[in-house]
VOPAGU-2260 file (C-alpha; in pm, 1 decimal, decimal comma):
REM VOPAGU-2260
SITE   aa  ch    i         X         Y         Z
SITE  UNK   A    0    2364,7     295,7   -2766,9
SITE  UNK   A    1    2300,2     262,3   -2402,1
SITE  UNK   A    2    2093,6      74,5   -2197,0
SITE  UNK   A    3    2036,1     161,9   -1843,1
SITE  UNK   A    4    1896,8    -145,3   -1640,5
SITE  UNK   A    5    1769,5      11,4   -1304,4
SITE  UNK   A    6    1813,1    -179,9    -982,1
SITE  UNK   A    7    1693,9     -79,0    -611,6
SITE  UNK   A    8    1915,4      37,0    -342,8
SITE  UNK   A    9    1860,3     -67,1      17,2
SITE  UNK   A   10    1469,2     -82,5     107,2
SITE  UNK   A   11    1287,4    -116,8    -240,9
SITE  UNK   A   12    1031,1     124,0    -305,4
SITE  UNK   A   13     663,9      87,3    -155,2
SITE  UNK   A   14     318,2     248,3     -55,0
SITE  UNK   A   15     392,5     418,5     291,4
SITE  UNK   A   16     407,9     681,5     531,0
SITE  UNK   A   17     675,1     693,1     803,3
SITE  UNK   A   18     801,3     920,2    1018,9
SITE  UNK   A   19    1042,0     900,5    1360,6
SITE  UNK   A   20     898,0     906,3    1702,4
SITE  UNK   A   21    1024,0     940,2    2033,8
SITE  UNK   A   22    1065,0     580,9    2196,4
SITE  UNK   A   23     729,6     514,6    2426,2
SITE  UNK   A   24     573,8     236,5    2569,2
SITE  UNK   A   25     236,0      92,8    2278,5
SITE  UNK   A   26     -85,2     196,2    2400,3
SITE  UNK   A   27    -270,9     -55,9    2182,9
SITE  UNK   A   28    -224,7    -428,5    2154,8
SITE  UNK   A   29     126,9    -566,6    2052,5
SITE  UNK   A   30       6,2    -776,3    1729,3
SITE  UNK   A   31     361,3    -929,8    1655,5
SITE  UNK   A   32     391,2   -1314,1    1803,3
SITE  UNK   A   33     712,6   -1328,0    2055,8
SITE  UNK   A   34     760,3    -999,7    2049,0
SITE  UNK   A   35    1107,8   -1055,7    2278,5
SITE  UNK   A   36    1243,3   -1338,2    2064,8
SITE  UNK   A   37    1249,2   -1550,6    2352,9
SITE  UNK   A   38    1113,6   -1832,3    2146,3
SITE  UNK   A   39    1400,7   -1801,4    1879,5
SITE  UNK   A   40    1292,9   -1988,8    1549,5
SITE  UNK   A   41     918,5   -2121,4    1628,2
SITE  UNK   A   42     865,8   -1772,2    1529,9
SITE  UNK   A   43    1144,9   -1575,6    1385,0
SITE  UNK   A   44    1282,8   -1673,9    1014,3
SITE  UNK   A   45    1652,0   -1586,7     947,4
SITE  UNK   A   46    1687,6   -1497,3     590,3
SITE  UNK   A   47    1984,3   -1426,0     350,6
SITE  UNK   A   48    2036,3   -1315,1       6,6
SITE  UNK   A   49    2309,3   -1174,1    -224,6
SITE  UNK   A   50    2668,6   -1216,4    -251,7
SITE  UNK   A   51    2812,3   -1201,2     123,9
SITE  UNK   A   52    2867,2   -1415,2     463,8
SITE  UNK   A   53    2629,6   -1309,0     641,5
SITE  UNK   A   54    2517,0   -1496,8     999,7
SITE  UNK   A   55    2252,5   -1504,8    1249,1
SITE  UNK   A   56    2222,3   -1591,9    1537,9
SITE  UNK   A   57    1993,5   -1552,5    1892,1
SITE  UNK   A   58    2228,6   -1412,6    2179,7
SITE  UNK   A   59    2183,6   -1358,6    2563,3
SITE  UNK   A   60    2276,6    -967,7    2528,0
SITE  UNK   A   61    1905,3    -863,6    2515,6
SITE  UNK   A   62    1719,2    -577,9    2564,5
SITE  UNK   A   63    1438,9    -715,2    2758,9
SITE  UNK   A   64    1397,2   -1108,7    2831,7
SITE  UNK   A   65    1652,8   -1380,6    2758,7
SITE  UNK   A   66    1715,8   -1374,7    2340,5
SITE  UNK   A   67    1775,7   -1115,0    2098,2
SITE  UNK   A   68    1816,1   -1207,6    1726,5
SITE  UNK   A   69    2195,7   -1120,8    1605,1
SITE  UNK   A   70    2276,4   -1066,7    1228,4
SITE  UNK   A   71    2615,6    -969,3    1085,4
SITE  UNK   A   72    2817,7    -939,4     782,9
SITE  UNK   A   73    3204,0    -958,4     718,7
SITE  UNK   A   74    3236,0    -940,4     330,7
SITE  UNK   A   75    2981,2    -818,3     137,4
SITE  UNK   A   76    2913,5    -761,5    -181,6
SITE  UNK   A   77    2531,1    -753,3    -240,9
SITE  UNK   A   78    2220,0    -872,0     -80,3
SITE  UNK   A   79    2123,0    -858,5     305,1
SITE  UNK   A   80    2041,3   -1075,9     646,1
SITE  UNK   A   81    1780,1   -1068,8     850,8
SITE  UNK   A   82    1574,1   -1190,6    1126,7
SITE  UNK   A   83    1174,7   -1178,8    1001,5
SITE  UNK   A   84     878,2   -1207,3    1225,3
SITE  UNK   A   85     562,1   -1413,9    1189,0
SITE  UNK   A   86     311,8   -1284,0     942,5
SITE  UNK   A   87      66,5   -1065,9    1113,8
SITE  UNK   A   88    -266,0   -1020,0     932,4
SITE  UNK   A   89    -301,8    -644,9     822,6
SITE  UNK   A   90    -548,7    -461,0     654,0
SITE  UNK   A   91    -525,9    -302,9     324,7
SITE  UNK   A   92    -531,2      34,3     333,9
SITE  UNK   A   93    -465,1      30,5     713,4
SITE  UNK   A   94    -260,8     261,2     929,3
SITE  UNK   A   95      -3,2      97,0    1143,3
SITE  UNK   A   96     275,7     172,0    1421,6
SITE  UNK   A   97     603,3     -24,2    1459,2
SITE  UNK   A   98     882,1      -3,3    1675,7
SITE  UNK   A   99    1200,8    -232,4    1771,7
SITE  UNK   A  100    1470,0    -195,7    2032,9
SITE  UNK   A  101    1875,6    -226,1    1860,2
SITE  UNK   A  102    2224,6    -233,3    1898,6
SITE  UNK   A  103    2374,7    -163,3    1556,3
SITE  UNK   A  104    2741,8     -89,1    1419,3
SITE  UNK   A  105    2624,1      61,0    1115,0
SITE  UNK   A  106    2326,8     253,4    1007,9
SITE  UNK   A  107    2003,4      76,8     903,6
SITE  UNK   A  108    1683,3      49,9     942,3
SITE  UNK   A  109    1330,4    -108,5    1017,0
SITE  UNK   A  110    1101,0    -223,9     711,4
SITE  UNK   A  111     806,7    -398,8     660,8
SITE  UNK   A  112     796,1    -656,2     402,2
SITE  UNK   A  113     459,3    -731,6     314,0
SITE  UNK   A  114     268,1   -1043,0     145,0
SITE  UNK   A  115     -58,1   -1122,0     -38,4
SITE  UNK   A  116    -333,5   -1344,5      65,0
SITE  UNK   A  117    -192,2   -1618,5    -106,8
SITE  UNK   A  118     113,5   -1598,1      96,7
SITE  UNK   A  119     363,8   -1431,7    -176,7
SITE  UNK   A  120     611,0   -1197,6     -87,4
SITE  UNK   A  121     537,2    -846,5    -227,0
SITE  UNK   A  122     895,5    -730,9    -224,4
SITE  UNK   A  123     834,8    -466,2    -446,1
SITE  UNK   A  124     673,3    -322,6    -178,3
SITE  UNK   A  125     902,4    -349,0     101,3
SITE  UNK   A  126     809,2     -68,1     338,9
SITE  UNK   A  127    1059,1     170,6     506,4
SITE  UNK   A  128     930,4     298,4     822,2
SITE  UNK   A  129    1239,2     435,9    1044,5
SITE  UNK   A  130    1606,4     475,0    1012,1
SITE  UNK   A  131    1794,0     266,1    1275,4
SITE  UNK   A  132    2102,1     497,5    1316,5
SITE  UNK   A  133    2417,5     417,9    1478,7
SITE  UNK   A  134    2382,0     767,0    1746,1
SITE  UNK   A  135    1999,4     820,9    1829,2
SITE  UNK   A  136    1855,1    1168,6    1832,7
SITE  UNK   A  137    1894,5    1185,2    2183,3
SITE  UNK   A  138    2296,3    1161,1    2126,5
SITE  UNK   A  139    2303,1     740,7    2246,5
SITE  UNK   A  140    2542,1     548,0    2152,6
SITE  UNK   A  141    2340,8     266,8    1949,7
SITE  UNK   A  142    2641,7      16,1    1945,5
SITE  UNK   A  143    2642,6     -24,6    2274,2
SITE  UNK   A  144    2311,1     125,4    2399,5
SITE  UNK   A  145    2005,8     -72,7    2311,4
SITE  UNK   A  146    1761,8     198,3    2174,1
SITE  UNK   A  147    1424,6     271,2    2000,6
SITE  UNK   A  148    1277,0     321,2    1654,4
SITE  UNK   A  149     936,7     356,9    1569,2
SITE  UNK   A  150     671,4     502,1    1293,8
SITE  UNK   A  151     363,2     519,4    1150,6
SITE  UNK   A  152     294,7     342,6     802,8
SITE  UNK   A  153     -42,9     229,1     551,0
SITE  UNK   A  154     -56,6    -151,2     448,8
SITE  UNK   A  155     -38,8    -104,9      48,8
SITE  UNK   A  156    -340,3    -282,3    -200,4
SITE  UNK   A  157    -294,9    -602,7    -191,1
SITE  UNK   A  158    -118,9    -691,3     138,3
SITE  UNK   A  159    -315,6    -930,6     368,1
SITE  UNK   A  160     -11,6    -964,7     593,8
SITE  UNK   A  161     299,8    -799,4     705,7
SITE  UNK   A  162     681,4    -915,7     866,5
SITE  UNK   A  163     886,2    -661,9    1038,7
SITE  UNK   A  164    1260,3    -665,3     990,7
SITE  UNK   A  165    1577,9    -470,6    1031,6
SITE  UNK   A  166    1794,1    -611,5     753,9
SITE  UNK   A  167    2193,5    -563,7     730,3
SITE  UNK   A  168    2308,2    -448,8     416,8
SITE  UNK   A  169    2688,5    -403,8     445,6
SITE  UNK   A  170    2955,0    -525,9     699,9
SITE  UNK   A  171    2856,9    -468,0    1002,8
SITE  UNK   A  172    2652,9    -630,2    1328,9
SITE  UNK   A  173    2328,0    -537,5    1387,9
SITE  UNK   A  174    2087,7    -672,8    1716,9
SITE  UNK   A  175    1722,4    -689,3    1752,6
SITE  UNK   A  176    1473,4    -724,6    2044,9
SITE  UNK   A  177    1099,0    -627,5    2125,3
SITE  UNK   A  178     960,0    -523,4    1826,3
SITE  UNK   A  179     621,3    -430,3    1845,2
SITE  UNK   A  180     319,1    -332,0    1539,8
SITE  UNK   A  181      -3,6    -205,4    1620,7
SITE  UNK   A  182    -288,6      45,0    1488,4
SITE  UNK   A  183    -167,7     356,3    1447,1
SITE  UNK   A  184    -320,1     738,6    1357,4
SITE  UNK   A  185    -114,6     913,5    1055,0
SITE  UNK   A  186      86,7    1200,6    1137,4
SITE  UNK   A  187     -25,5    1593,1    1065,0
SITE  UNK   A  188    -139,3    1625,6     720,0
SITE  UNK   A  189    -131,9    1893,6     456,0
SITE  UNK   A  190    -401,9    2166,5     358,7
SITE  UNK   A  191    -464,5    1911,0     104,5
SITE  UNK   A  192    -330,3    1587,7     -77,8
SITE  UNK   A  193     -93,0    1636,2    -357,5
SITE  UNK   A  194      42,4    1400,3    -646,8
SITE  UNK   A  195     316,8    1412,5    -825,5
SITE  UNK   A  196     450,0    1234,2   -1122,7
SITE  UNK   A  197     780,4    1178,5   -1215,7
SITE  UNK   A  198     980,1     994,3   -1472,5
SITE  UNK   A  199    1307,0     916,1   -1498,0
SITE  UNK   A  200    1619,5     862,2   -1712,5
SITE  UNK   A  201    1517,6    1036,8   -2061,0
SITE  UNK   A  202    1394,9     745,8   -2228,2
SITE  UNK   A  203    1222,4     866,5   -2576,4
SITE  UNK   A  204     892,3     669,1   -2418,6
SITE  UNK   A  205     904,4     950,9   -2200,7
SITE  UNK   A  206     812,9    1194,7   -2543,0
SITE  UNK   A  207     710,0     949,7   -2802,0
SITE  UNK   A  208     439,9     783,6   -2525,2
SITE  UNK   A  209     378,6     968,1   -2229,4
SITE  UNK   A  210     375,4    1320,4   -2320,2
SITE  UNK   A  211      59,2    1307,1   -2553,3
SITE  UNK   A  212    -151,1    1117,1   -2251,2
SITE  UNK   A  213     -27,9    1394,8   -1942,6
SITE  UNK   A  214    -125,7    1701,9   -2207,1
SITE  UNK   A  215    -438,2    1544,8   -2269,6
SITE  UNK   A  216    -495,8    1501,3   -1917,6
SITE  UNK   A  217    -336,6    1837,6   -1780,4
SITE  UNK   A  218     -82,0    1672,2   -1595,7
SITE  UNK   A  219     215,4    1853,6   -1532,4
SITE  UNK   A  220     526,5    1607,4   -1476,2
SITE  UNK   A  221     850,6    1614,3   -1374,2
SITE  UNK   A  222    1130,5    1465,6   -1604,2
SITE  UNK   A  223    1435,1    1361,5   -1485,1
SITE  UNK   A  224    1680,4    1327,3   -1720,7
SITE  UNK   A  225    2085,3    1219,2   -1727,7
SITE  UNK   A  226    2294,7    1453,1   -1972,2
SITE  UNK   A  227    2508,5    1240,6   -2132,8
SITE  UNK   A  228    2188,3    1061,3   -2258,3
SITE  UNK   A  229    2084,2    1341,0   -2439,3
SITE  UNK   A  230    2046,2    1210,4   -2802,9
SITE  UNK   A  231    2144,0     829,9   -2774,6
SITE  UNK   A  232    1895,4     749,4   -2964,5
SITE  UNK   A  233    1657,1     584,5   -2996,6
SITE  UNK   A  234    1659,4     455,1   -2647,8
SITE  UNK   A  235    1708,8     856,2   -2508,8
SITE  UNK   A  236    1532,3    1165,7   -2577,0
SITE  UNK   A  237    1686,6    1435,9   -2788,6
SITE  UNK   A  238    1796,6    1736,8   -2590,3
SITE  UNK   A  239    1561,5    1947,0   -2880,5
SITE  UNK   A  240    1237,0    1680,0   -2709,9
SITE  UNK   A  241    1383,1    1738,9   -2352,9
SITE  UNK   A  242    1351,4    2150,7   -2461,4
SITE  UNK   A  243    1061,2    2074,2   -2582,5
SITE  UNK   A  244     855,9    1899,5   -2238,5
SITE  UNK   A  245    1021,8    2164,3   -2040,8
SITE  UNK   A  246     813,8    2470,9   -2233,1
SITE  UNK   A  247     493,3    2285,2   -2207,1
SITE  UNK   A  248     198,6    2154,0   -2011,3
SITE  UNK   A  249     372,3    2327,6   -1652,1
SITE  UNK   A  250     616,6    2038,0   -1700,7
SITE  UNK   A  251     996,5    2044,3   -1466,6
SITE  UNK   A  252    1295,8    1948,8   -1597,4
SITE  UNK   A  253    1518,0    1736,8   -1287,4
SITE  UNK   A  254    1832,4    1629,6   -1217,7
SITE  UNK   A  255    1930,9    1242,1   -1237,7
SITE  UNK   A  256    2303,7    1296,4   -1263,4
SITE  UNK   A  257    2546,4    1329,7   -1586,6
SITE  UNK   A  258    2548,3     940,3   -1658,7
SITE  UNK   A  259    2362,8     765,9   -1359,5
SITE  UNK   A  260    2612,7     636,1   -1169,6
SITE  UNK   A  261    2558,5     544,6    -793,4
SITE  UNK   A  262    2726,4     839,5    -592,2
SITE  UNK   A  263    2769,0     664,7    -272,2
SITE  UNK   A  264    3090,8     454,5    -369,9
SITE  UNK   A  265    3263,3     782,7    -485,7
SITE  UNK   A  266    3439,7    1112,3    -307,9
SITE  UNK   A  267    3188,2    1416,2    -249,8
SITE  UNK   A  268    3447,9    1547,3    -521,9
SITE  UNK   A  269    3345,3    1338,2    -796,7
SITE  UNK   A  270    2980,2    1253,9    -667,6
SITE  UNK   A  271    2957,2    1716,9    -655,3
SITE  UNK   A  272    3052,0    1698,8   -1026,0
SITE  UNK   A  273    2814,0    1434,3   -1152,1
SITE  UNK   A  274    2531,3    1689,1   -1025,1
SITE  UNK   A  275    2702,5    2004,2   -1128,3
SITE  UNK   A  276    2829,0    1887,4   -1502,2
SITE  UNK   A  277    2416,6    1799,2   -1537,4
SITE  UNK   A  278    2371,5    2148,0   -1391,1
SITE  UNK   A  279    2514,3    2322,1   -1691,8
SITE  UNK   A  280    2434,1    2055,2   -1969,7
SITE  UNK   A  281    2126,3    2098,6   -1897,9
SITE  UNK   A  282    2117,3    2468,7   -1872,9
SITE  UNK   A  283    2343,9    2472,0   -2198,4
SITE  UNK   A  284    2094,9    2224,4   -2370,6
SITE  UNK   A  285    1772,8    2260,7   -2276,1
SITE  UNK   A  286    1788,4    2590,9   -2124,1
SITE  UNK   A  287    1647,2    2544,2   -1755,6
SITE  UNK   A  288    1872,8    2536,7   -1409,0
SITE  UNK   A  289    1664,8    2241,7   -1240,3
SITE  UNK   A  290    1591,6    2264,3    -875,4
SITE  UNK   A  291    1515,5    1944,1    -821,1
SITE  UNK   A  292    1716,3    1596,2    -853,2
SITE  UNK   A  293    1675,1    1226,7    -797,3
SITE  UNK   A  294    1902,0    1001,0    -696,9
SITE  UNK   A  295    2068,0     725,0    -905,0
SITE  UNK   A  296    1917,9     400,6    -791,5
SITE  UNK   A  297    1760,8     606,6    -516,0
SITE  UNK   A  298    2115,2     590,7    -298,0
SITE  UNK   A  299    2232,2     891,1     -75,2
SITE  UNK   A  300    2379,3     726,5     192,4
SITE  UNK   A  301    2690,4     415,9     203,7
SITE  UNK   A  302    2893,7     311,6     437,7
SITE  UNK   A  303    3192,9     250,3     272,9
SITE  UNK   A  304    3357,4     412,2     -99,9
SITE  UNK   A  305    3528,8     229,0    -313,5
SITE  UNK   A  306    3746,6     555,9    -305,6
SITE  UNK   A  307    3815,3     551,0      29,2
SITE  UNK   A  308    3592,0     701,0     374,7
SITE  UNK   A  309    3253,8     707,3     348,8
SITE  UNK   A  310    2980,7     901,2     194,1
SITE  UNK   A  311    2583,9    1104,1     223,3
SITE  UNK   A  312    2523,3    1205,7     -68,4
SITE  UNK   A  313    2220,9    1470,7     102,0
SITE  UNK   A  314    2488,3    1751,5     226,7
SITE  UNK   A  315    2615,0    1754,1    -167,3
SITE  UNK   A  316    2279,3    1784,6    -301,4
SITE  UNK   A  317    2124,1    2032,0     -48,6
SITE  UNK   A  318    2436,1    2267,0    -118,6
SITE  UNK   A  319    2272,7    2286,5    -496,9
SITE  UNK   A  320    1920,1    2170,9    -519,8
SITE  UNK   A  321    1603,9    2277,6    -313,9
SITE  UNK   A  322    1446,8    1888,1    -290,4
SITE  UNK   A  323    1559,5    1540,2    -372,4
SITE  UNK   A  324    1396,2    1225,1    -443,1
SITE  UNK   A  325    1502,2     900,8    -293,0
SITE  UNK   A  326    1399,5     535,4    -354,0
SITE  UNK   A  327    1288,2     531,7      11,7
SITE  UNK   A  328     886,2     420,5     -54,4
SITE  UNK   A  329     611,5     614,6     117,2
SITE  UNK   A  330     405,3     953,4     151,9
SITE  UNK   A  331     523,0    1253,8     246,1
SITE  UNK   A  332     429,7    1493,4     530,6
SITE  UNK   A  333     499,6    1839,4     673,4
SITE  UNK   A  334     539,6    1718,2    1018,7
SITE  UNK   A  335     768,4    1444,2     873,9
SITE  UNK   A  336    1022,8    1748,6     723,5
SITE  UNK   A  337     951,6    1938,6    1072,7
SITE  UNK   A  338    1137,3    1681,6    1238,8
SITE  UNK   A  339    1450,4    1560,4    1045,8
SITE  UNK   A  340    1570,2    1857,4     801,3
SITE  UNK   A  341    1715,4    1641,1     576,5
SITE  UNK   A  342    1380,2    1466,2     445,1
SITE  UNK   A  343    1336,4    1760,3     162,6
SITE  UNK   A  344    1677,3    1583,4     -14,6
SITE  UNK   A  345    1526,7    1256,8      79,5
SITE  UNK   A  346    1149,9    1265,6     -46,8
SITE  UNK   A  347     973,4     936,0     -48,4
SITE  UNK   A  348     804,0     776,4    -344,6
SITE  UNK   A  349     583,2     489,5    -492,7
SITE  UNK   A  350     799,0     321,4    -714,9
SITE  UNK   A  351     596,8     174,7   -1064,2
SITE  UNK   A  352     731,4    -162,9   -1207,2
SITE  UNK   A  353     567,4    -393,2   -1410,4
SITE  UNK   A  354     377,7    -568,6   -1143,0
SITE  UNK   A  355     238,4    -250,7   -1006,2
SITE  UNK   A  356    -150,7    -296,9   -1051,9
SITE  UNK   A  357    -411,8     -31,5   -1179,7
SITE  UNK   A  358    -589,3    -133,8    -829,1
SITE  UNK   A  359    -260,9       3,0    -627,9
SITE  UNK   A  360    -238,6     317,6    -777,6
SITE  UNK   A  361    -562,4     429,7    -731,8
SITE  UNK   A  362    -587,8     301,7    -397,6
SITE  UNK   A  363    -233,7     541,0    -346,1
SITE  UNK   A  364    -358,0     847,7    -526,2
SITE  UNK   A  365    -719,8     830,6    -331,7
SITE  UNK   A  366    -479,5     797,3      22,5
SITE  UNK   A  367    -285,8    1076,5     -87,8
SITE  UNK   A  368    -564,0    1258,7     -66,3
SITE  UNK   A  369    -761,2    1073,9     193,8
SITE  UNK   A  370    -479,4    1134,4     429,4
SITE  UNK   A  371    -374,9    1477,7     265,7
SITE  UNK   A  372      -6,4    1334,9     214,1
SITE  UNK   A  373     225,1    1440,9     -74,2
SITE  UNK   A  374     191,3    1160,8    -293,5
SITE  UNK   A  375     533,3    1095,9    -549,4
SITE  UNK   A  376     484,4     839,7    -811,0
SITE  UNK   A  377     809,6     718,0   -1002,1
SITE  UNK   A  378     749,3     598,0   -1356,5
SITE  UNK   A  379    1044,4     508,7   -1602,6
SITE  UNK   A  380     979,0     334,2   -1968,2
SITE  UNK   A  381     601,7     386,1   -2084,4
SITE  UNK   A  382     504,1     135,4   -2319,5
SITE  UNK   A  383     859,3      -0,1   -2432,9
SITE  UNK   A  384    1171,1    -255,9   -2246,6
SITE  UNK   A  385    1437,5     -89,4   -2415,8
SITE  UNK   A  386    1616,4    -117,6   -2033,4
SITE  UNK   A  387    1429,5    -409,2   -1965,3
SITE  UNK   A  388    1057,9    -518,4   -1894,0
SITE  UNK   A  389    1121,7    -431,4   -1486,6
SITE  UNK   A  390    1061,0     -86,0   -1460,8
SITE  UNK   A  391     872,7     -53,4   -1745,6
SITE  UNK   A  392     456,5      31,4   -1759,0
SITE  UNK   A  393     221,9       4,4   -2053,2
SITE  UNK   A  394      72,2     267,2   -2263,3
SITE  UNK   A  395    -243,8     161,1   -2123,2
SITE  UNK   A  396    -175,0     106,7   -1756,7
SITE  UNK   A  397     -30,5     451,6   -1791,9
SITE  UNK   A  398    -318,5     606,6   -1930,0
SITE  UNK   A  399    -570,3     457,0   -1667,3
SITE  UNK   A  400    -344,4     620,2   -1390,5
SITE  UNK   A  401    -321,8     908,1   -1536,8
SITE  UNK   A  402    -729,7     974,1   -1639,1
SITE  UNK   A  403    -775,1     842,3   -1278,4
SITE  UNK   A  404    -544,7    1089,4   -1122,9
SITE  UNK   A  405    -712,6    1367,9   -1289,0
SITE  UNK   A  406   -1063,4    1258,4   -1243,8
SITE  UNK   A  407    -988,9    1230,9    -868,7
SITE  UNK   A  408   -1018,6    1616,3    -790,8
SITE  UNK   A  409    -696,4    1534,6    -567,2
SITE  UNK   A  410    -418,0    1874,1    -648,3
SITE  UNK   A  411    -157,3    1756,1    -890,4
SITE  UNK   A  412     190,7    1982,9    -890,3
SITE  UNK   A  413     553,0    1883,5   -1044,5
SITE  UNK   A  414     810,9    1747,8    -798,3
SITE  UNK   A  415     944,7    2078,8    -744,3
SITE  UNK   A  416     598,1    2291,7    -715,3
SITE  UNK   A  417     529,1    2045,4    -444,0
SITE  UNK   A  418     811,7    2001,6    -245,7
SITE  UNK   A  419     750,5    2406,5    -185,0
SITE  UNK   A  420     421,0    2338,4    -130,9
SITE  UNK   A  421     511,9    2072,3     158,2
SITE  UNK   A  422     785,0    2315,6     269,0
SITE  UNK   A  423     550,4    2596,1     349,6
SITE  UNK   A  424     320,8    2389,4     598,7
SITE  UNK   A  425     579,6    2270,2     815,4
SITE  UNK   A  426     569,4    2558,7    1042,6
């Protein structure tokens, strides 16, 4: 038998919205203490974790002032380094704006990494707001250019305070200087807030457990399944249960590769066939062509292969499926996919582990349709830790979510129904 232990790629999954904006000056108040770094550690806290050398340091080469904080990385395996800020009290619920200047080798990006009142770190939540790119839109060069990243982004349940952070996950150098956070307005909404639920891998939960609580709620969901699990039983579902969730209840049958593997080490060779194999297993199997896919360990993007050059995984899967999800945490917005035409192969989520309270998903499904986002909630193992107790929910917990989610009134489609959805608005 198999067992499939999930793990997070780059920023871990969490409760909000984000999308690029063109670098301007804040027009509200600058709530992040030594915004310039010119202090050095009274109030920024390097931080290292994982399986590599990384270094900090505060260097002269700023953008604006004396100090900028400088991180870098010459072997890596795992982990990342990074220069935090000082807690800033947030509010719950809350819509924000962040920005930092950066000189960067490597693509990254700026996060949020926020806490609870009793001062514990919520990394589960760890908010991606912007990709820090190595060429900005505008065609700088970011290695030798300071430039600008910013976004918009809502403080999940729980948070009383938040640290912003570019972190540096791979070999590389990255520099920071001026960040800034302050109250924000969300960007350009939908017609009107849509869930979706999806869950991943094939685990038999996914039949045995969750199946019987989204019928009796009406809840269509979207499964996405790997094809050489099909009948490893009992941890998997049969490909005969698989056939059967895909001819019921509106349900969508996704993509999640032929045996999970993370694509970004590989050649767009090998990484093409691990989607295309699943293609026609699944259309052999269960008898559907999915549309959609997601990611294994949400990673589409790496800057170097263990085959050799480096590899985005988006161009593959835009050449075969409509949408993607990522592991990238927050809501989704038509004005977001107006401006970067990759976010469709990219779609944001709110990742479900075992710590994720009842509180937390109610307060995302009533901003989802509060701030008429599109709302995609990742579930794996209902009510069993075949893969381990991480990722999975209980039968209960589960069920509360999902009575909630249809007592809210709030438009519930599968991954795929809403990604078109989302796609028609952006004009």
């Amino acid at each position: 038998m198999t067992y499939l232990y999930k793990t997070r790629f780059g920023a871990l999954a969490a409760l909000i919205l984000a999308v690029a904006l063109p670098a301007q000056a804040a027009a509200a108040t600058n709530l992040v203490p030594d915004p310039s770094m010119e202090t050095k550690a009274s109030n920024w806290l390097f931080s290292k974790w994982g399986v590599n050398n990384g270094a900090g340091a505060f260097v002269s080469d700023a953008h604006t002032g004396a100090a900028a904080g400088q991180v870098s990385i010459g072997t890596y395996t795992s982990g990342d380094v990074k220069y935090l800020s000082r807690p800033v009290a947030v509010t719950a619920g809350g819509t924000y704006s962040a920005s930092v200047w950066y000189k960067t080798s490597v693509l990254t990006d700026l996060e949020a990494m926020p806490y609870a009142a009793n001062g514990s770190e919520m990394s589960a939540q760890s908010q991606w707001i912007a990709d820090a790119p190595v060429t900005s839109a505008s065609g700088a060069n970011c290695q030798t250019t300071y430039c600008q990243v910013s976004g918009t982004f809502t403080i999940p349940a729980g948070a009383a305070t938040v640290r912003l952070m570019i972190p540096l996950a791979r070999i590389g150098t990255v520099k920071t200087d001026d960040y800034n956070l302050s109250t924000g307005a969300a960007p350009g909404g939908l017609s009107e807030g849509i869930v979706s639920v999806t869950i991943d891998d094939g685990w038999s939960s996914a039949y045995t457990k969750a199946r019987s609580i989204l019928n009796a709620n009406k809840i269509p969901a979207t499964f996405f399944v790997v094809s050489s699990f099909f009948g490893d039983t009992p941890d998997y579902m049969t490909a005969a249960q698989i056939k059967t969730l895909a001819n019921e209840n509106g349900n969508e049958i996704g993509n999640h590769t032929t045996d999970h593997s993370d694509l970004t080490p590989l050649r767009s060779t090998t990484a093409q066939r691990k989607f295309t194999d699943a293609q026609t297993a699944i259309k052999n199997q269960i008898g559907v062509t999915p549309t959609t896919c997601a990611y294994p360990y949400g990673a589409y993007n790496s800057a170097t292969t263990t085959e050799g050059g480096a590899l985005n995984v988006v161009p593959i899967a835009r050449s075969i499926f409509k949408a993607c999800r990522s592991t990238d945490g927050g809501f989704n917005y038509p004005s977001n996919f107006a401006a970067d035409s990759t976010l469709p192969w990219r779609v944001m989520d709110y990742n479900i582990d075992s710590t994720t309270t009842r509180a937390a998903v109610k307060q995302a499904i009533d901003q989802a349709k509060q701030f008429r986002a599109w709302l995609v909630l990742t579930y794996h193992e209902i009510g069993e830790t075949r893969g381990g107790d991480q990722y999975s929910t209980t039968t209960s917990d589960f069920t509360y979510a999902m009575q909630y989610l249809h007592s809210s009134g709030v438009k519930v489609q599968t991954f795929g129904a809403a990604a078109t959805t989302v796609l028609g608005q952006t004009g």
